[in-house]
C-alpha positions in Angstrom: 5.7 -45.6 41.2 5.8 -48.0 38.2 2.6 -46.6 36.5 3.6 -43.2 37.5 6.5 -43.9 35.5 4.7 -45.7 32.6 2.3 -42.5 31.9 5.1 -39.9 31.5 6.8 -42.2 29.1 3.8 -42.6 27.0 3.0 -38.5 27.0 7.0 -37.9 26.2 6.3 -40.7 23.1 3.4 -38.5 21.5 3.9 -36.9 18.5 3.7 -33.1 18.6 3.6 -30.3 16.4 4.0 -26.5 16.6 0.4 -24.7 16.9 0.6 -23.3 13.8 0.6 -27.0 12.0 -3.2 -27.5 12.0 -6.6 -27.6 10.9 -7.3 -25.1 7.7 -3.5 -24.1 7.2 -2.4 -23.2 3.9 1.2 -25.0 3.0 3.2 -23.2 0.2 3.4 -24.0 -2.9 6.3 -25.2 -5.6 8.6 -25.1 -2.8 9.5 -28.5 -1.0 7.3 -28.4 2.2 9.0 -28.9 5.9 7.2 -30.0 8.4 8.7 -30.7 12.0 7.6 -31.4 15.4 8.5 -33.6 18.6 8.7 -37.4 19.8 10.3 -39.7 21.2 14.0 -40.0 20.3 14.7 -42.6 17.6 10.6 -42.5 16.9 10.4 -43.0 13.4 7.5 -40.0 12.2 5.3 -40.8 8.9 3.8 -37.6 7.2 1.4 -38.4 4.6 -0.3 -35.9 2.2 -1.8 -35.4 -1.0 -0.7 -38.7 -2.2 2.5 -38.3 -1.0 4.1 -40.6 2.2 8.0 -39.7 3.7 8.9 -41.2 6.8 11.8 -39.4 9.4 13.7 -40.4 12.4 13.1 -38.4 16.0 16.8 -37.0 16.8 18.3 -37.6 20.1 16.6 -34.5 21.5 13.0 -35.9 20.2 13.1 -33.1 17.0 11.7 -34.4 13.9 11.6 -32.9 10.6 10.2 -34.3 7.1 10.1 -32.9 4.0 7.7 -33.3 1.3 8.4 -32.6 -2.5 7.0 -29.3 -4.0 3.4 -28.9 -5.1 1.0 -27.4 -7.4 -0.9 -24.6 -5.7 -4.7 -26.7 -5.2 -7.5 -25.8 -3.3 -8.9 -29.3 -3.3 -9.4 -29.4 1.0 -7.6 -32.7 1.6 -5.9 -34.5 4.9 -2.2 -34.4 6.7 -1.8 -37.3 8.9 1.1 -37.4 11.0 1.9 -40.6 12.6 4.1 -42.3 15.2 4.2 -45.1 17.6 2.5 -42.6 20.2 -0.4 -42.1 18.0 -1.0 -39.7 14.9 -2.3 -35.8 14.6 -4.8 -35.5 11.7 -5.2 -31.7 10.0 -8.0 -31.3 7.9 -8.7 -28.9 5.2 -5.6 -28.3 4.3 -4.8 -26.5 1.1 -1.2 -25.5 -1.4 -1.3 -21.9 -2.5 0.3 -19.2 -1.2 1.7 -18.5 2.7 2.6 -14.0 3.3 3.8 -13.9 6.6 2.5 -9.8 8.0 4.1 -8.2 10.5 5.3 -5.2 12.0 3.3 -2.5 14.5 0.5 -1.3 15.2 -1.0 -0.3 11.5 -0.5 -3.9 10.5 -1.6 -4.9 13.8 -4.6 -2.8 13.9 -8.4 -4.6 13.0 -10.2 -4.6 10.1 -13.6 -3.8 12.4 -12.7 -0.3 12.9 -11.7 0.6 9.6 -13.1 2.6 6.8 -16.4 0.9 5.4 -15.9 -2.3 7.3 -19.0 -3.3 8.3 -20.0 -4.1 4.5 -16.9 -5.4 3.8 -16.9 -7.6 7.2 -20.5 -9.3 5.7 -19.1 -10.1 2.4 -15.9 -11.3 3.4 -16.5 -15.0 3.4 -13.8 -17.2 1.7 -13.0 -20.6 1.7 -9.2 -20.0 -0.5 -8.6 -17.3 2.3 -7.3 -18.9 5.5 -5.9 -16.5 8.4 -3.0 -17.4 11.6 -3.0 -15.0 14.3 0.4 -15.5 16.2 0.0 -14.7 19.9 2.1 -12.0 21.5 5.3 -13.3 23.0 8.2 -11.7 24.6 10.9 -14.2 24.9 14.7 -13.9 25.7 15.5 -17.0 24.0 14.4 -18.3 20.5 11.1 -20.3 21.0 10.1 -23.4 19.3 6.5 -22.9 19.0 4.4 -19.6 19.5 1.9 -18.6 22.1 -1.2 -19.2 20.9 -2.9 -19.0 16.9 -4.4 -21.4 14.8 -5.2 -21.1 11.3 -9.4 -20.2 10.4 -11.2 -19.7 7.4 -11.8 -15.9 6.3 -15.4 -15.5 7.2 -17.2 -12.3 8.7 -16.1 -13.7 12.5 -12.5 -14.3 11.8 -11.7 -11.2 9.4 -13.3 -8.7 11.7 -10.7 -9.2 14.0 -8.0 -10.0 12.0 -5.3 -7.2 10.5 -7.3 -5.1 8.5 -4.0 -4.5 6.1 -3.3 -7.9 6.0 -6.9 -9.2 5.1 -7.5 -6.7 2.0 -3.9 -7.5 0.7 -4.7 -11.3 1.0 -8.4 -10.2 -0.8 -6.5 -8.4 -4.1 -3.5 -10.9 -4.1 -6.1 -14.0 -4.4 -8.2 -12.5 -6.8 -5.5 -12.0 -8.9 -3.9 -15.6 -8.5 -7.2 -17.6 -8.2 -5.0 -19.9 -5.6 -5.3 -20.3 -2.0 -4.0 -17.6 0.3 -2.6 -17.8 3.7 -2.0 -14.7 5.8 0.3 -15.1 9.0 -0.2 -11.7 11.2 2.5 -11.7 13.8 2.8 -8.2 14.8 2.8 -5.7 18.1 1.6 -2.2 18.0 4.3 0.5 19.3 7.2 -1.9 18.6 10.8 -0.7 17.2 12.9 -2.9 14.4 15.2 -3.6 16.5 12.9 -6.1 18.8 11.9 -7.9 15.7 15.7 -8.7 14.5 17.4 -11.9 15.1 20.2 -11.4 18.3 23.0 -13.0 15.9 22.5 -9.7 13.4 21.8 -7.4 16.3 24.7 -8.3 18.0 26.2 -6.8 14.2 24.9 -2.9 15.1 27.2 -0.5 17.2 24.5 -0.4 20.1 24.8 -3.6 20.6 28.4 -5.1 19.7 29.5 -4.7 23.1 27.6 -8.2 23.8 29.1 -10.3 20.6 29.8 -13.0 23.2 26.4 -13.7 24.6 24.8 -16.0 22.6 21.2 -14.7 23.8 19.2 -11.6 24.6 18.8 -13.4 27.8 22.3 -14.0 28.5 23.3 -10.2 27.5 20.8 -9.0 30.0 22.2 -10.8 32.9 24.3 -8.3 34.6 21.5 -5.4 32.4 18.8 -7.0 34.3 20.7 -5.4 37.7 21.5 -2.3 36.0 17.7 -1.9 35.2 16.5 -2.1 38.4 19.1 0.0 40.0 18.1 2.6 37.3 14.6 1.9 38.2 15.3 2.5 41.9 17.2 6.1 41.0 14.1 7.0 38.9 11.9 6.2 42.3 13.9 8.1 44.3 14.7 11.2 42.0 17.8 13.0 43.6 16.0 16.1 41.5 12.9 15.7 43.6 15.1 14.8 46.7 17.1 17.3 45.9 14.7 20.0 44.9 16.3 21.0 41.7 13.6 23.1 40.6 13.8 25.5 43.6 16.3 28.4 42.7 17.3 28.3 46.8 18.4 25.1 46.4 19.6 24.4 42.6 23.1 23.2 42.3 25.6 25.5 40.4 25.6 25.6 36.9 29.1 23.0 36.9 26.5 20.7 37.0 24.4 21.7 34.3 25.8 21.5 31.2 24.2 23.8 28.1 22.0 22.2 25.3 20.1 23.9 22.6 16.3 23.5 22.9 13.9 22.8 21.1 15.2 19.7 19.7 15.0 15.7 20.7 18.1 15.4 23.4 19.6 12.2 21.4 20.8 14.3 18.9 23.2 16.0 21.8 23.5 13.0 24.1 22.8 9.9 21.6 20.6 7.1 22.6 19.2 7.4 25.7 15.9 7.3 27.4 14.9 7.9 31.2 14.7 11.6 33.3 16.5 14.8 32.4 15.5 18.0 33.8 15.7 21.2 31.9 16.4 24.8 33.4 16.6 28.1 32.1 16.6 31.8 33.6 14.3 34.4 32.1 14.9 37.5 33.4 11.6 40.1 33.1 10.9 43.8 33.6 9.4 45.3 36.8 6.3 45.5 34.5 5.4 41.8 34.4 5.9 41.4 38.8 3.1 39.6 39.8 0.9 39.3 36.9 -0.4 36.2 35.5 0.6 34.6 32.4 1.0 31.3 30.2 4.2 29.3 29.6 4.2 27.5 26.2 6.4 25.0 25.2 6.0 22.8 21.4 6.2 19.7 22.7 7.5 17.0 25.0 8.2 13.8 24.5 6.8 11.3 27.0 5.6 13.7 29.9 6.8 16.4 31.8 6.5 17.9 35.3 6.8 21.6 34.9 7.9 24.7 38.0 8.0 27.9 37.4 10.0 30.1 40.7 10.0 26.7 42.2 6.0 26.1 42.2 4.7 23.2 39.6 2.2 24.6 37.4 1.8 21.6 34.9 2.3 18.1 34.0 1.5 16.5 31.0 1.5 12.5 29.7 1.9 12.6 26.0 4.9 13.0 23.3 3.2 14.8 20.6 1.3 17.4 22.5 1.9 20.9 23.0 2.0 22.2 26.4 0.4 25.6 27.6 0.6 26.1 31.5 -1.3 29.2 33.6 0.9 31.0 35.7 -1.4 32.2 38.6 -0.7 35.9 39.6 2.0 35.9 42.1 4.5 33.4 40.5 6.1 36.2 38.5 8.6 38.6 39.8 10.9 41.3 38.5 14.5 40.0 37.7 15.4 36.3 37.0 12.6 33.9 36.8 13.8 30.1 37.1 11.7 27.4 34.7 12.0 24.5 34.9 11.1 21.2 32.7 11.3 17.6 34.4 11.1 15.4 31.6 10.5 11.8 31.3 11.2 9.5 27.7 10.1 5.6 28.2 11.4 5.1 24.8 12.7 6.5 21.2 13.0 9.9 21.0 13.0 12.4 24.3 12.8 15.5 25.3 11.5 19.2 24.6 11.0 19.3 21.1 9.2 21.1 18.0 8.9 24.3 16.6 11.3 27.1 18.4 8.7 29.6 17.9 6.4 27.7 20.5 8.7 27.9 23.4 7.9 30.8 25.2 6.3 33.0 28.0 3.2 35.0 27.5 2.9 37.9 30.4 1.1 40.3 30.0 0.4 40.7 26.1 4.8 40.7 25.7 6.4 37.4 24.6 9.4 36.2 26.0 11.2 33.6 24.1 12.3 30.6 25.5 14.3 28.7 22.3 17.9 28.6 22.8 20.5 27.8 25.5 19.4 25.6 28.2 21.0 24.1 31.2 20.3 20.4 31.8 20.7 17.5 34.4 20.2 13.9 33.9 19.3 12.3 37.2 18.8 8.9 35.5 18.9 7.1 32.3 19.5 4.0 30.7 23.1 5.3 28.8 23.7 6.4 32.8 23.2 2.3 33.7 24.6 0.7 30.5 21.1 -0.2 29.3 20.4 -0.3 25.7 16.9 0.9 24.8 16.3 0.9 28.3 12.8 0.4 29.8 10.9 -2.3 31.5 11.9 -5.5 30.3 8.1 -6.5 30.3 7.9 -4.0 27.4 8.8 -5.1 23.6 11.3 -2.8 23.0 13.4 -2.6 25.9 15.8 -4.9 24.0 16.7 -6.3 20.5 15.3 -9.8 19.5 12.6 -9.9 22.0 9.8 -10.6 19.7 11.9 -12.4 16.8 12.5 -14.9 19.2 9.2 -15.0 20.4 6.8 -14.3 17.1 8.9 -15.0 14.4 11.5 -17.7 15.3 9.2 -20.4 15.9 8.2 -19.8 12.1 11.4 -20.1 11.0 11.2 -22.8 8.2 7.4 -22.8 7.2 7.0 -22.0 3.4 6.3 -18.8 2.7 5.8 -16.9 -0.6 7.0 -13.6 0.7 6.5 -11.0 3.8 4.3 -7.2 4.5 6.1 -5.1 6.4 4.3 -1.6 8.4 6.5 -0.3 10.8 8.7 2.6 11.4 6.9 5.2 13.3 8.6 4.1 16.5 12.3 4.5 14.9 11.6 7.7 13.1 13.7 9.7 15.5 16.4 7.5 14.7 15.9 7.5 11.3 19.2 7.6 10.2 20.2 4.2 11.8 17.1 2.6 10.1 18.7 2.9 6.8 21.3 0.1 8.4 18.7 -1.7 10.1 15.6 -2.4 8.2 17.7 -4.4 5.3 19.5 -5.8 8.4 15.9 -7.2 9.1 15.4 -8.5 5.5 18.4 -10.1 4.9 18.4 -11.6 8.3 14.5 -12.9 8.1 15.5 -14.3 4.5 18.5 -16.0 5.6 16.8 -17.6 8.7 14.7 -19.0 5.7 17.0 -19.7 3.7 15.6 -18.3 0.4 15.2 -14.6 -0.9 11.8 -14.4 -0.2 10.0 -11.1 -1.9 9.5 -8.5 0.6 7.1 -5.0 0.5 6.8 -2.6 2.7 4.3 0.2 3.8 5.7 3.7 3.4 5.1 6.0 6.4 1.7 8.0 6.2 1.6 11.1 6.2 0.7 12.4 9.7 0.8 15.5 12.6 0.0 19.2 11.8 0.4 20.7 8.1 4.0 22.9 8.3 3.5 26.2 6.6 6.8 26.5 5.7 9.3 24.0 4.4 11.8 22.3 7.3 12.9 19.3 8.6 11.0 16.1 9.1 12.3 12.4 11.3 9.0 11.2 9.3 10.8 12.4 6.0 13.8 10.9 6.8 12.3 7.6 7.7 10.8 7.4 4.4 14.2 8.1 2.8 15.6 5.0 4.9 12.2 3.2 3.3 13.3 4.2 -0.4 17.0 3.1 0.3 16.0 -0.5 1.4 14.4 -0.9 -2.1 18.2 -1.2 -3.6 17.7 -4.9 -2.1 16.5 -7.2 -5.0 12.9 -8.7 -4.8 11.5 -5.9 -2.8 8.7 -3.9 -3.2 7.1 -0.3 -1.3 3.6 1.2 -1.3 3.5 5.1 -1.1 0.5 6.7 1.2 1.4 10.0 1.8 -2.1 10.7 0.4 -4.4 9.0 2.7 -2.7 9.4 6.4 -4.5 11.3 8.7 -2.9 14.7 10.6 -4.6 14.1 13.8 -4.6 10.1 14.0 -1.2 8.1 13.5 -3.7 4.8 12.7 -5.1 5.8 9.2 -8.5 4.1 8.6 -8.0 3.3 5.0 -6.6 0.4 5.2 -8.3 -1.1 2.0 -5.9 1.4 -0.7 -2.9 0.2 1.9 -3.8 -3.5 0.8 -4.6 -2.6 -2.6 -1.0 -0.8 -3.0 0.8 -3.2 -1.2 -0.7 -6.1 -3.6 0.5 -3.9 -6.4 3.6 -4.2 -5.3 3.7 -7.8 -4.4 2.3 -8.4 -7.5 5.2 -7.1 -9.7 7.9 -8.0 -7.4 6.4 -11.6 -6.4 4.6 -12.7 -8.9 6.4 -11.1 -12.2 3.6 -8.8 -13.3 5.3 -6.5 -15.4 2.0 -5.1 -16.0 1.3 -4.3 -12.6 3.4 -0.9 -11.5 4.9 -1.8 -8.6 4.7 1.9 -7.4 4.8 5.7 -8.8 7.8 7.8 -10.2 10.8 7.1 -9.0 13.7 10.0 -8.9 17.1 9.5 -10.7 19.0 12.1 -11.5 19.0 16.2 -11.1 20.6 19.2 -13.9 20.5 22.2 -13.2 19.5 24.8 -15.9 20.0 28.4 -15.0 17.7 29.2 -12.4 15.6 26.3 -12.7 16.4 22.5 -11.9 15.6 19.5 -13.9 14.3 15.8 -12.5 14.6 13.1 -14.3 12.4 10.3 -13.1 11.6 6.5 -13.9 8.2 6.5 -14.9 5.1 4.1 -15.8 3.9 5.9 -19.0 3.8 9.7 -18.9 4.5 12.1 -16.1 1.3 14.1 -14.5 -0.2 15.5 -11.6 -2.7 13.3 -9.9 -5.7 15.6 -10.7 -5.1 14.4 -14.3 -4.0 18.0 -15.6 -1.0 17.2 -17.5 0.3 20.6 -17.9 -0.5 21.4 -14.5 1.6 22.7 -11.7 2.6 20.2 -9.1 2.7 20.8 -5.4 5.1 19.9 -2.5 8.3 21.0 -4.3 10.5 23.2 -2.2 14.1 24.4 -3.4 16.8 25.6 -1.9 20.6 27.0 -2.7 23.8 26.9 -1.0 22.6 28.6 2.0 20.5 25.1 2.5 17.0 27.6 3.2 14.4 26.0 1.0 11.1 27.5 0.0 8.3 26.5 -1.7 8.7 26.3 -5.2 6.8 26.0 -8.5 7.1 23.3 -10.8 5.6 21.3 -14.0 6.3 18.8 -16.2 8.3 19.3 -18.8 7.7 16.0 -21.3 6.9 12.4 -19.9 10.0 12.4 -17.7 11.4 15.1 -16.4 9.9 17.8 -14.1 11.2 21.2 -14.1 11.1 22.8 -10.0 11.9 26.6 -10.0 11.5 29.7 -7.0 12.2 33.3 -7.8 13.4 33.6 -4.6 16.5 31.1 -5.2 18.4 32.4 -8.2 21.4 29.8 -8.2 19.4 26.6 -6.8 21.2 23.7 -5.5 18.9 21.4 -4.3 15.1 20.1 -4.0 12.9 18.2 -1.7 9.6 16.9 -2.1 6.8 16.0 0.4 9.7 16.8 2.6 7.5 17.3 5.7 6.0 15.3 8.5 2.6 15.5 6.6 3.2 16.4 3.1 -0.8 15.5 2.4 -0.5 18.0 -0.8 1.9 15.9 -3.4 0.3 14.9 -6.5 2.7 13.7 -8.5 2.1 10.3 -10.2 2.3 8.8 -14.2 0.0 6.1 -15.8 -0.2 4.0 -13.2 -1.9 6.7 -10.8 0.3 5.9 -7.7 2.5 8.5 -6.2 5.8 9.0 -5.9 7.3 8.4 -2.8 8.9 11.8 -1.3 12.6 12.3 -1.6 15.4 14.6 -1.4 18.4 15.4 -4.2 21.1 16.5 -1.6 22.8 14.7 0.8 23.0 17.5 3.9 23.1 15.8 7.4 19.4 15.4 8.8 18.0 16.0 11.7 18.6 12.3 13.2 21.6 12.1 11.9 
């Protein structure tokens, strides 16, 4: 019993440190360095480095925490030595330079092996001032002390094939320019929303979730939403509308239960925030012509999946949010009179429902179109606004509430010196867009007071991405990238503009190398006062209208031009639009080195312009001397689509 007792008070009188204290790590520089662990309470810790010896006192809990005085950046590998009366850790390699923390989802997340031209790059990437920290993935419900698992390695072709491929060509350009040591931090989580990455005491801040401003925790919130979950799991189990047969016109339940909603279009902008099961109904009524014959139901899009009956007999089902849907209707289904469709649809997350262009919801019999766009009826048999779940899913899952991977990824980082953060995320909260423009500076200013300091911060602008619209409409994408643009109103930050290498057909872009290279640009201006380094394209400031024509008045590196260089050239993804708020595609040029002139002889009194307005505005070209774009933007203030 006694030498039981004698061996656990030994192991509780080691000195310990977070993982990410270690061999290889990179401490920032000309800030005073922290450094913390655990011991035994009233240990007394010694930290010596570079010369430089302080000595702490272990807390009554066993926390430690030392700080040493500000250094030159120096890529001389030297030793830390932590040391107390339970022994000493010894880091080697250690260097001062500088510490960018990268996070965000997937695109930052995503490898630098399957990436444009990365298998040359991969062999030369070798570098000893490079040094790269991994965090583990960790969803936690309280803040952690320590992350999963990570260590910090030397960039060499092992270690930077697997590493963030945005990350590691950013950390490339940024020490090439500084000559000092660079230390990435990736701690990020593909298919994750903001929220999940925001500290509870700001979250707690936002309408969605003020109604827990007691509970201290996510953890403690959840309590009583941990029984609401599974209760709304077990209704989503046991569908009434499957029990029920809802999509059988014998047995569907009047239409007091159904109220109407307009479709095609994302149900949160009728219901707000909700995810789960809704089913969808609607009567067609056809012509004795079409009785009996085959023929093809068509709907846009649905977003997750949807199970699909037509005359009460399913004839599709389909996983998969983007994805049109185009169902066979075997001969037989079809009869004279009313027709009853009907659309189960399930959302695990974001945006849900039937959604996309109007002019793809139809029904094709016989050669004649039907359309489908319009009044629906509707009937939720479960979601998480049903259950008092906010962001509702499984709790396994990142996002199925706020703070889960702050206090998993990023609170146990909380304190080491950084010179600034890389941000690429927002394609899980474009289709709430609108609340992003609250919540991404939420993020910032939280993250930077958790620090401490107003660390620089720069951010990847959505890509552009999905099919090419023919015609001018609304975007979520667009209106993420406005949220983007607004967050650059807080000081020290910094945006890189890709709308010209994103992919239609792949939400993962595989040039990640002009991402780093932009981003750096960025960083550079904002971080390390390059005023020679543009920190991004044209920026819009101001609109006058003259006649029939509008002029743009923009903040500009050097002269105003089109990308292909042809200064008198016209530009492209301009479209203008008067009161009646119907924009088309419109002509413009520029004018002298700062303004742009956007016309349409279809709009003879214009009132407003948008450009690269679109999901995929892959056509925009306008740029000045420093050759990057500008990021798409809109002069009017009309309510969006996410609104």
């Amino acid at each position: 019993m006694a030498a039981a007792l004698t061996v656990f008070v030994s192991a509780q009188a080691e000195v310990s440190m977070p993982k990410f204290f270690g061999d290889n790590m990179v401490l920032q520089r000309e800030r005073p360095i922290r450094v913390w662990g655990r011991a035994a309470k009233g240990e007394t810790v010694t930290v010596r480095f570079a010369g430089t010896e302080v000595s702490t006192r272990a807390d009554r809990t066993g926390r430690w925490e030392a700080t040493l005085p500000a250094m030159e950046a120096d890529a001389t590998p030297r030793e830390m030595i932590v040391a107390g009366r339970g022994g000493e850790l010894r880091f080697a390699n250690v260097v001062v330079g500088d510490v960018w923390l990268c996070s965000g989802q997937s695109n930052m997340e995503w490898r630098l092996d399957p990436t444009t031209g990365c298998e040359a790059e991969i062999a030369a990437s070798a570098n000893p001032n490079i040094r790269l920290l991994s965090v583990g993935d960790k969803i936690a419900f309280e803040e952690q002390e320590d992350i999963e698992s990570g260590q910090w390695v030397a960039c060499t072709p092992e270690t930077s094939r697997v590493f963030s491929a945005v990350g590691y060509w950013f950390g490339k350009f940024i020490q090439a320019e500084t000559g000092v040591p660079v230390g990435l931090i990736d701690s990020s989580w593909g298919g994750t929303d903001i929220e999940t990455w925001t500290s509870w005491g700001a979250m707690r801040t936002t309408p969605d979730y003020a109604r827990y401003a007691g509970k201290r925790s996510p953890g403690e919130a959840i309590g009583r939403g941990i029984e609401n979950y599974l209760a709304y799991e077990a209704v989503l189990e046991n569908d009434p509308g499957d029990r029920e047969r809802w999509y059988d016109p014998a047995a569907a339940a009047p239409e007091t239960h159904w109220p109407t909603m307009t479709l095609p279009q994302f149900w949160e902008e009728a219901l707000g925030s909700a995810d789960g099961r809704i089913w969808f109904r609607k009567t067609v009524v056809l012509p004795a012509s079409a009785a009996g014959k085959a023929g093809v139901l068509h709907l846009p899009a649905v977003d997750d999946a949807d199970v699909t009956y037509v005359n009460g007999r399913q004839v599709g089902a389909t996983q998969g949010w983007d994805r049109p849907r185009r169902y066979e209707l075997p001969a037989g289904t079809l009869h004279e009179g009313e027709n009853l469709v009907v659309v189960r649809v399930d959302d695990t997350g974001g945006s849900g429902g039937i959604w996309g262009d109007a002019a793809g919801l139809y029904l094709e019999v016989g050669g004649e179109r039907y359309d489908l766009a319009g009044a629906w009826r509707y009937r939720p048999s479960a979601t998480t606004a049903m259950f008092g779940i906010a962001y509702g899913g499984n709790y396994g899952n990142p996002n199925s509430f706020a703070s889960l991977l702050y206090n998993g990824m990023i609170a146990p980082l909380v304190g080491y010196g950084i010179r600034g953060a890389i941000w690429y995320q927002g394609e899980n909260n474009a289709g709430r867009a609108q609340s992003y423009r609250e919540l991404f500076p939420l993020m910032i200013r939280d993250w930077r007071g958790r620090w401490g300091y107003e660390f620089p911060f720069c951010w990847v602008q959505l890509a552009n991405f999905m099919a090419v619209k023919p015609q001018p409409g609304e975007s979520e994408w667009a209106e993420l990238r406005e949220a983007q643009n607004g967050t650059l109103a807080l000081p020290a930050t910094g945006q890189a503009v890709i709308t010209d290498i994103g992919e239609a057909n792949d939400i993962h872009p595989r040039n990640k190398r002009d991402v780093g290279y932009r981003l750096s640009r960025a960083a550079l201006n904002v971080a390390y006062g390059r005023a020679d380094v543009a920190a991004g394209g044209p920026v819009y400031r101001s609109m006058e209208r003259d006649g029939s024509r509008i002029v743009l008045t923009f903040d500009a590196a050097g002269a105003l031009r089109p990308a292909d260089g042809n200064r008198y050239g016209y530009l492209h993804g301009f479209a203008i639009a008067g009161a009646d708020r119907r924009f088309v595609w419109a002509k413009a040029y520029v004018r002298d080195d700062r303004t742009v002139v956007v016309f349409s002889d279809e709009v003879a009194e214009p009132a407003a312009v948008r450009y690269g307005w679109a999901d995929n505005p892959q056509d925009d070209d306008l740029t000045d001397a420093s050759g990057l774009l500008a990021s798409p933007f809109r002069t009017d203030d009309w309510p969006g689509i996410t609104k």
